[in-house]
C-alpha positions as CSV (number, residue, x, y, z in Angstrom):
1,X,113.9,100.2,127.9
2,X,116.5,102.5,129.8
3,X,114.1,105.3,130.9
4,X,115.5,108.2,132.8
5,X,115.8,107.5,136.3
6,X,114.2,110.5,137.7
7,X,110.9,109.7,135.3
8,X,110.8,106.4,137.2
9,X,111.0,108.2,140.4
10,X,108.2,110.3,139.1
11,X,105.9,107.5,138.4
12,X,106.4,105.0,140.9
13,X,105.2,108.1,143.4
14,X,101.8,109.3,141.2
15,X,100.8,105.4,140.1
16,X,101.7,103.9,143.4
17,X,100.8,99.6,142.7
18,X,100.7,100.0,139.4
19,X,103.8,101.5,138.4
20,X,105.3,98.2,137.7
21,X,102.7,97.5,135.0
22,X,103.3,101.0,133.7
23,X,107.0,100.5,133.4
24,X,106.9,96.8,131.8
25,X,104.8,98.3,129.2
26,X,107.4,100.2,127.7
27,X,109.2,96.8,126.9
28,X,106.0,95.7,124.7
29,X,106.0,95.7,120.8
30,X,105.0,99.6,119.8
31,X,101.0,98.7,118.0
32,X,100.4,99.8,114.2
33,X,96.9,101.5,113.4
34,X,95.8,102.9,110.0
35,X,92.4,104.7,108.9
36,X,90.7,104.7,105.9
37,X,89.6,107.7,104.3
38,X,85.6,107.8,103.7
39,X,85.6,110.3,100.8
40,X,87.7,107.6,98.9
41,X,87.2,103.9,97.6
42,X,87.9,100.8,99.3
43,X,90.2,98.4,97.2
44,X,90.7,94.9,97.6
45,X,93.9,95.5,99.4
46,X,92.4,97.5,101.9
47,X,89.5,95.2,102.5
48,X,92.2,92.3,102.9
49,X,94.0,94.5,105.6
50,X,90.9,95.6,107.6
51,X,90.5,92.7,109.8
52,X,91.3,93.9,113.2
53,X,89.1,97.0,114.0
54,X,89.4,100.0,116.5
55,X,86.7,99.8,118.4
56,X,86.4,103.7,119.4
57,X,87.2,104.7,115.8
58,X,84.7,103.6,112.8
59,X,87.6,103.9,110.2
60,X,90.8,103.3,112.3
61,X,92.2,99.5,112.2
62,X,95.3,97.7,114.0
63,X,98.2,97.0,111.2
64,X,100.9,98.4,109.0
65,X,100.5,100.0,105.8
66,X,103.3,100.1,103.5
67,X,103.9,104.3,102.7
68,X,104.9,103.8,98.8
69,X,101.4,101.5,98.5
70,X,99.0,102.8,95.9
71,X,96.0,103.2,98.8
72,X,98.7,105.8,100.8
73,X,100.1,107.6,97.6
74,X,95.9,108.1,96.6
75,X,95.1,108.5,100.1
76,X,92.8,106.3,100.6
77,X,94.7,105.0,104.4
78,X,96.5,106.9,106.4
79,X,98.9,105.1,108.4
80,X,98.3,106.4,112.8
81,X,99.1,105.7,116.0
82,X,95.7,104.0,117.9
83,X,95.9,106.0,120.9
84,X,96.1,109.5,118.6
85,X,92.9,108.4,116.6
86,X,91.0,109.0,120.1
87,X,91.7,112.6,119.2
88,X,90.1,112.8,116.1
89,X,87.2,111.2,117.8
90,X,86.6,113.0,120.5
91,X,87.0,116.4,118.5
92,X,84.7,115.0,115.6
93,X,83.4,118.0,114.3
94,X,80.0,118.7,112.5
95,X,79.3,119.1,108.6
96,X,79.7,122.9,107.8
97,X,81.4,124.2,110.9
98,X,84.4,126.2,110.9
99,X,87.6,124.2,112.5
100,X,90.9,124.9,113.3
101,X,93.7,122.7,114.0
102,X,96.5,124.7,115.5
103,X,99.4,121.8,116.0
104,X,98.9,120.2,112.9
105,X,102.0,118.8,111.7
106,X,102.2,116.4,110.0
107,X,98.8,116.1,109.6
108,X,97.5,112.7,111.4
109,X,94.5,115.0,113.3
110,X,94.0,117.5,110.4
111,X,93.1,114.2,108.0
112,X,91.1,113.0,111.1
113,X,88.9,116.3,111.2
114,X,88.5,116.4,107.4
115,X,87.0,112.8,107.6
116,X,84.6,114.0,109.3
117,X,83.9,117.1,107.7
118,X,83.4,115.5,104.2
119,X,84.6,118.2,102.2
120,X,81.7,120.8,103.8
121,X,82.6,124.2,105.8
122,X,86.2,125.2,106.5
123,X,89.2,123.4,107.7
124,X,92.2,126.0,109.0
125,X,94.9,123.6,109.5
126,X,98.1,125.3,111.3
127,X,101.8,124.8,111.5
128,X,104.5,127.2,113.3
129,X,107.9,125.6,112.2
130,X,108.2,126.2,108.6
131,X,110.4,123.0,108.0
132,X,107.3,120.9,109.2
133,X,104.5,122.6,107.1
134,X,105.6,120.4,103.9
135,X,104.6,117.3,105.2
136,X,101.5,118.6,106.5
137,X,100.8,120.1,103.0
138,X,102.0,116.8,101.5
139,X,99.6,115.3,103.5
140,X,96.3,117.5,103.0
141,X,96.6,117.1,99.4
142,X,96.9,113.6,99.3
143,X,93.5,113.3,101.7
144,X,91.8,115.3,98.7
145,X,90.7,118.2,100.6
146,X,88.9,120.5,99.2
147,X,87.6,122.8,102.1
148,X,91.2,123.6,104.1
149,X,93.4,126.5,104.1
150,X,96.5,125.4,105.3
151,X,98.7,128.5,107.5
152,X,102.5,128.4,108.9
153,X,102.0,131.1,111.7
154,X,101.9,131.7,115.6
155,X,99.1,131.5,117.5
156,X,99.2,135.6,118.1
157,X,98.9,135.9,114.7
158,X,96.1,134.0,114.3
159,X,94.1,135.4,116.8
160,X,94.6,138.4,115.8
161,X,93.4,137.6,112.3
162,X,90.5,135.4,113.3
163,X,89.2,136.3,116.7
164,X,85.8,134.3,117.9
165,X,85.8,133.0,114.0
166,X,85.6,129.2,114.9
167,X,83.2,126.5,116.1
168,X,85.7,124.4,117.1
169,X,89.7,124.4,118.0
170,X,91.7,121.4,118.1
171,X,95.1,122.3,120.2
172,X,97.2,119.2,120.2
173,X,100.0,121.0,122.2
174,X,103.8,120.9,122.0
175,X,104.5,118.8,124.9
176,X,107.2,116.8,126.9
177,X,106.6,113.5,124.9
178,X,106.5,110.9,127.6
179,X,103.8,108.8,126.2
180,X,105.8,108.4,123.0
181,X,108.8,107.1,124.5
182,X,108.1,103.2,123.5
183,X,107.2,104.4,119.7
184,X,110.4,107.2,119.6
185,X,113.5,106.1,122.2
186,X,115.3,109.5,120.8
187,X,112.4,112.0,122.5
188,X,113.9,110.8,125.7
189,X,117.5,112.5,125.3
190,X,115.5,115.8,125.3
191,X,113.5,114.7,128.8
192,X,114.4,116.6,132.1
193,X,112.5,116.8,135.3
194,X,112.0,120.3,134.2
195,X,111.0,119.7,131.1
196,X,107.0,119.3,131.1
197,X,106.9,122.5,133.2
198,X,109.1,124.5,130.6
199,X,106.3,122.7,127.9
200,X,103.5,123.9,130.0
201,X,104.7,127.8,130.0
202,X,104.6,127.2,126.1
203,X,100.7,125.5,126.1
204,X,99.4,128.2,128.2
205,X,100.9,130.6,125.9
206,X,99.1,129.0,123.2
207,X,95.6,128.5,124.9
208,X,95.6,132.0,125.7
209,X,95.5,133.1,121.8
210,X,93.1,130.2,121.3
211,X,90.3,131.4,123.8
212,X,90.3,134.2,121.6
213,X,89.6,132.6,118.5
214,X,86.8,130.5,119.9
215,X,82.8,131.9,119.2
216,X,80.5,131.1,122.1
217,X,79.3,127.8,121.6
218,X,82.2,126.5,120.3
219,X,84.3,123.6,121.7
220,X,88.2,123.4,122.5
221,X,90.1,120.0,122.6
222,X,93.5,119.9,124.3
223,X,95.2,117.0,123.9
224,X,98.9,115.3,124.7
225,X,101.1,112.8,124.2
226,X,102.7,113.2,127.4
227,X,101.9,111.4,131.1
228,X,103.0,115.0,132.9
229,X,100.6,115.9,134.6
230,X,102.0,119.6,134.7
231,X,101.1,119.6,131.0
232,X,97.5,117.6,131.9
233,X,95.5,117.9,134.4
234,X,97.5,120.9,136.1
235,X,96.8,122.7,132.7
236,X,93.3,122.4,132.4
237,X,92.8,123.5,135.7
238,X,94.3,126.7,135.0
239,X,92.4,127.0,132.2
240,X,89.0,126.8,133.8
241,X,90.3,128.8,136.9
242,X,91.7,131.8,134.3
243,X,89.0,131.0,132.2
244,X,85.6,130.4,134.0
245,X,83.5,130.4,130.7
246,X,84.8,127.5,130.1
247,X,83.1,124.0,131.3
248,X,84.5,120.3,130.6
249,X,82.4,118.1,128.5
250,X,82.9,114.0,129.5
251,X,84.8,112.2,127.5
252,X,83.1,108.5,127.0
253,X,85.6,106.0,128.5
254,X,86.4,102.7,126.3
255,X,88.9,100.2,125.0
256,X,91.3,101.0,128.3
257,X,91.0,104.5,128.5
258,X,90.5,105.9,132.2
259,X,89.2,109.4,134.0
260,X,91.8,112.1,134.2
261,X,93.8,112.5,138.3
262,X,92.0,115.0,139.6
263,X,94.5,114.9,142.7
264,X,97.2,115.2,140.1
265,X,95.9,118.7,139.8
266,X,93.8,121.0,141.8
267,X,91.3,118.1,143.1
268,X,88.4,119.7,140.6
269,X,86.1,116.9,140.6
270,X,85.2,117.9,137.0
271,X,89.2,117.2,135.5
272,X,87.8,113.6,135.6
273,X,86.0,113.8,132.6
274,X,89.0,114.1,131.0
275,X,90.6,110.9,129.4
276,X,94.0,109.4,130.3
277,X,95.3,106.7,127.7
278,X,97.6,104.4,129.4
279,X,100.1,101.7,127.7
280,X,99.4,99.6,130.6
281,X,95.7,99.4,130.0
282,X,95.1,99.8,126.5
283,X,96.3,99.0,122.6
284,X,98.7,102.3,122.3
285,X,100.9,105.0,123.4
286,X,100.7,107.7,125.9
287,X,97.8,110.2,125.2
288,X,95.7,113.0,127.5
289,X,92.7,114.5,125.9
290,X,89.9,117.1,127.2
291,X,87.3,118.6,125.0
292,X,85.5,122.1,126.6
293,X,82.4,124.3,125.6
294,X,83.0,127.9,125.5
295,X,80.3,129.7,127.5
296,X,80.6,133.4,126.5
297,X,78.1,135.2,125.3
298,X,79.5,138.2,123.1
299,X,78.8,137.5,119.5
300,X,82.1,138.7,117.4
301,X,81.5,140.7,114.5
302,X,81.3,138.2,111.2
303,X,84.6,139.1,109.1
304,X,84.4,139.3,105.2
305,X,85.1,136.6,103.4
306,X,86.9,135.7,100.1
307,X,85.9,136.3,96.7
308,X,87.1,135.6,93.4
309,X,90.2,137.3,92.1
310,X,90.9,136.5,88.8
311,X,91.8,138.3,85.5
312,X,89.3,137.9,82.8
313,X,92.4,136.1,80.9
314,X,92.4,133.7,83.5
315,X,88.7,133.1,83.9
316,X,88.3,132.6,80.3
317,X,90.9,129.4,80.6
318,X,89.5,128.2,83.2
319,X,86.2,128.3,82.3
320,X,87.1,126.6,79.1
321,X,89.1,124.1,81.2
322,X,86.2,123.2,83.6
323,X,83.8,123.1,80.4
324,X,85.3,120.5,78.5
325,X,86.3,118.6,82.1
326,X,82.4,118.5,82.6
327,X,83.3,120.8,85.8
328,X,80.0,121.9,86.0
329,X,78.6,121.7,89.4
330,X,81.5,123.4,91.4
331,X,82.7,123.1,95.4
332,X,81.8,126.2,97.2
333,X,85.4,127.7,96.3
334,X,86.8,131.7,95.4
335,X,89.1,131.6,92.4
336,X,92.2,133.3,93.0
337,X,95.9,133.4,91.1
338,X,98.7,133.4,93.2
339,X,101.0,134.4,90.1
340,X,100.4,131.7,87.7
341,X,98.4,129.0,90.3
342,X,95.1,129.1,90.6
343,X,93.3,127.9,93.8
344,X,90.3,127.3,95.1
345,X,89.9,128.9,98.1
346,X,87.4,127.6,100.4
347,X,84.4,130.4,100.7
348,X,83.9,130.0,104.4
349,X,87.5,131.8,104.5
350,X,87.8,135.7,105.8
351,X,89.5,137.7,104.3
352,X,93.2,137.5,106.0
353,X,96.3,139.9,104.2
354,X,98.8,139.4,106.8
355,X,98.7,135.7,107.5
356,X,101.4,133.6,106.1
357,X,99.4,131.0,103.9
358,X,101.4,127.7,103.1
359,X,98.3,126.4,100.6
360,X,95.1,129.1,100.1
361,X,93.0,125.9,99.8
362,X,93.7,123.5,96.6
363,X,95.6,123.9,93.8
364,X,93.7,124.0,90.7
365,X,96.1,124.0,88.3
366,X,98.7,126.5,86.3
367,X,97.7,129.1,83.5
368,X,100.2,128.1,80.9
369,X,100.1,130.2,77.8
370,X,96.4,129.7,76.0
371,X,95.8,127.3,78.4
372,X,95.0,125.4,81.6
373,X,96.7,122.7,83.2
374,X,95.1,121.0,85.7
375,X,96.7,120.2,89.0
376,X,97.8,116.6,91.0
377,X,95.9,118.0,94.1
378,X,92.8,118.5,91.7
379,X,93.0,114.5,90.5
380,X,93.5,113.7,93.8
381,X,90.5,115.5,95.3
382,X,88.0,114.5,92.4
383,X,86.9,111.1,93.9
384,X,83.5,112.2,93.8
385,X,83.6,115.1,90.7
386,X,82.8,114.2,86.6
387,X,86.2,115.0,85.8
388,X,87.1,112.6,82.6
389,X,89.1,109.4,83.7
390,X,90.8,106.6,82.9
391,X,91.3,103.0,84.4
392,X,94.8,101.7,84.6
393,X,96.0,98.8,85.6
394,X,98.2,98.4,88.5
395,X,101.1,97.7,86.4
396,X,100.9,100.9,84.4
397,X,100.5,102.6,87.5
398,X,103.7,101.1,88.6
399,X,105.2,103.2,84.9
400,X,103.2,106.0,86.1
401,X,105.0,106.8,89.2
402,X,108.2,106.4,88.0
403,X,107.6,108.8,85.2
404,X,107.0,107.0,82.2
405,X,104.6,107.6,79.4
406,X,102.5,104.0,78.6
407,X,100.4,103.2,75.6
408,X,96.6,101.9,75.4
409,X,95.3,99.1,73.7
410,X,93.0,100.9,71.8
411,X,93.3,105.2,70.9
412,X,91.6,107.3,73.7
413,X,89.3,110.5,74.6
414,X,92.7,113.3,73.6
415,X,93.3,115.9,76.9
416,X,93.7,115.7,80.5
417,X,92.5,112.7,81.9
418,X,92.2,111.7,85.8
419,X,94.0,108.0,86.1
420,X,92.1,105.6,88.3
421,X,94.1,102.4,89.5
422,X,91.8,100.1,91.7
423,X,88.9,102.8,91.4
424,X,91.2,105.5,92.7
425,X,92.6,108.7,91.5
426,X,96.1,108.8,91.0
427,X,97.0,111.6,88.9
428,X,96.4,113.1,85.3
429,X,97.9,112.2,82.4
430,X,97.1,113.6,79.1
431,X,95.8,111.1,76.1
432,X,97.1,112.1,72.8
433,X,96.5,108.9,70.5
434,X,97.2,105.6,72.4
435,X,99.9,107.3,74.2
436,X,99.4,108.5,77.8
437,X,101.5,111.3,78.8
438,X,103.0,111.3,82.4
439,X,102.0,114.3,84.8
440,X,103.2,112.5,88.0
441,X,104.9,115.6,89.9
442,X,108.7,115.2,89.5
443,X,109.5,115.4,93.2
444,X,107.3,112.4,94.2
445,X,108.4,110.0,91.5
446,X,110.0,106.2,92.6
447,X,110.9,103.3,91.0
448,X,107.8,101.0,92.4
449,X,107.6,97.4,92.1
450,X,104.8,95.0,93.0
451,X,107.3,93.9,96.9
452,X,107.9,97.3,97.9
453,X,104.0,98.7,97.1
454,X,102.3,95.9,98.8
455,X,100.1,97.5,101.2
């Protein structure tokens, strides 16, 4: 690989002996990694792919996984760099706490955190650039979250809106890119010398609004995919010299992974309990990663939360809907109509007017007139409700996703019905006789055929 010839410069002076290693590893095959999602079934094909496992990551694996595959399209795997599942790990959060993931695009960490989560307390999962929050969405809702409000706004405003609301902030920060230059060539045409210091203005910027969202107690994890030490080491000294509340937590050491250069920054002993992920020493890309406890001790005033918002029109369909669905024993969710949508708003949420809100938590479904019509997010979240299904073979699923209606062998239960292929939720389509109806959403539809959805 061509790399810039100042970065070399850099790097043969910080690694010393074993810049050579460090170099030839950019010359080495890019490694495949996947995780599979626990709130969702494992199929054959999965089981047949999970053969090499992560050992720092209970549900990540080395290996491709095909992205028109039935397991993605249910969301059942994600497909993930190794080195970035360390993240996930290390920020693990608890059931019921209050998370935010400020970087989230495109969503790798956010369906990391709700893994761990398991549908309980509140996932805030934030993007700035607009044209980036789609995929994120795309990718929430086919996880099956049911406890995340997804927002497209600036740190400032967030703060603002939420200060010392959560128990723990994942920042994985704009950065230079360095360690992704095996995996993505084009991120070095934007790579000058001056580069990871112009990125480092822009992460202190951004930990600055995230102290102030952060309750005592809670825990901040600042990661990278860059080897910069401006945008490292030098950053989290800053942090804990601007910030002296804050104390570093170790980060265990496996698989390759070594202590953070503490002479690469201000010579604080305690920067070496952060982690360093080298190419050179382990199965992945480039990756930095600290986790922090916040030490202050001012309790912040507990903000209102959400409640339902509904007109009695609307509740009156929807409670007929979730009757006859067998929608009895409900996720901890406000109702509220955004025009004719109705979502379930996690109840953790405060109350927040002038955020811009991409997704206020799942879609439920659209009031159409004298009736309810339940949503794709809602079949794809329901691994684990009594909605009413039906098992499909993975040939009708193939008709499914391109949009066609298919007929049973015998006449079925008449309504909505969530379609299971390989014991996972696909979709609804609506039984009337032996005919299933196709709800597949429009914009995701493909011609799929058994080569190109092998997973």
């Amino acid at each position: 690989m061509n790399l810039p010839a100042e970065f070399i410069t850099k790097y043969q002076k910080l690694l010393g002996d074993t810049a050579p290693a460090f170099f030839a590893a950019f010359d080495e095959p890019v490694e495949k990694g996947f995780r599979v999602n626990p709130m969702k079934p494992v199929t054959p094909a999965m089981k047949a792919k999970m053969t090499m496992p992560i050992s720092y990551s209970p549900i990540g694996y080395y290996g491709k996984v095909n992205g028109n595959a039935l397991e993605h399209l249910a969301g059942a795997v994600y497909s993930q760099e190794p080195s970035a599942m360390t993240v996930g790990e290390v920020a693990k959060p608890a059931l019921n706490e209050r998370v935010l993931d400020l970087c989230a695009a495109p969503g790798g960490k956010t369906t990391h955190l709700l893994s761990y989560l398991q549908q309980t307390g509140l996932l805030v999962t934030n993007e700035i650039n607009p044209k980036r929050v789609t995929a994120l969405g795309d990718n929430v809702e086919r996880y099956g979250a049911r406890n995340t409000v997804i927002t497209n706004e600036t740190p400032a405003h967030l703060s603002k809106a939420l200060p010392g609301f959560f128990d723990r902030i994942l920042v994985d920060a704009p950065c230079s890119g360095e360690g992704m230059f095996r995996k993505d060539p084009d991120a070095m045409q934007y790579w000058t010398p001056a580069y990871p210091a112009e990125c480092a203005t822009r992460q202190r910027e951004i930990l600055m609004e995230t102290v102030k969202m952060l309750r005592p107690g809670g825990h901040l994890i600042y990661s990278t995919c860059t080897f910069a030490p401006e945008e490292d080491e030098q950053i989290i000294a800053w942090l804990l010299q601007t910030y002296p509340e804050f104390e570093l937590e170790p980060i265990e050491k496996v698989a390759g992974m070594v202590d953070a250069k503490p002479e690469w920054a201000d010579g604080n002993p305690e920067l070496a309990k952060a982690a360093r992920l080298f190419p050179h020493l382990m199965r992945g890309e480039g990756h930095f990663i600290a986790k922090l406890v916040y030490r202050g001790s001012v309790e912040p005033k507990e903000p209102r939360l959400v409640r339902d918002e509904l007109k009695p029109e609307q509740r009156q369909l929807w409670e007929r809907y979730a009757k006859q669905a067998n929608l009895t024993d409900l996720p901890a969710w406000a109702l509220q109509a955004h025009g004719d949508q109705l979502y379930g708003v996690p109840a953790m949420m405060p109350v927040t007017r002038h955020l811009k809100i991409f997704r206020a938590g799942i879609q439920l479904g659209t009031f159409k007139k004298n009736r309810f019509e339940p949503s794709y997010a809602l079949a794809l979240a329901s691994a684990d409700l009594a909605l009413p299904s039906l098992a499909i073979d993975h040939q009708q699923w193939e008709h499914y996703v391109h949009g066609e209606t298919f007929q049973l062998a015998t006449t079925g239960k008449s309504g909505f019905t969530v379609l299971t292929c390989a014991g996972l939720p696909v979709g609804f389509g609506k039984v009337v006789g032996r005919t299933v109806k196709n709800f597949f959403p429009k914009g995701l539809r493909f011609l799929a055929t058994d080569e190109n959805t092998q997973l």
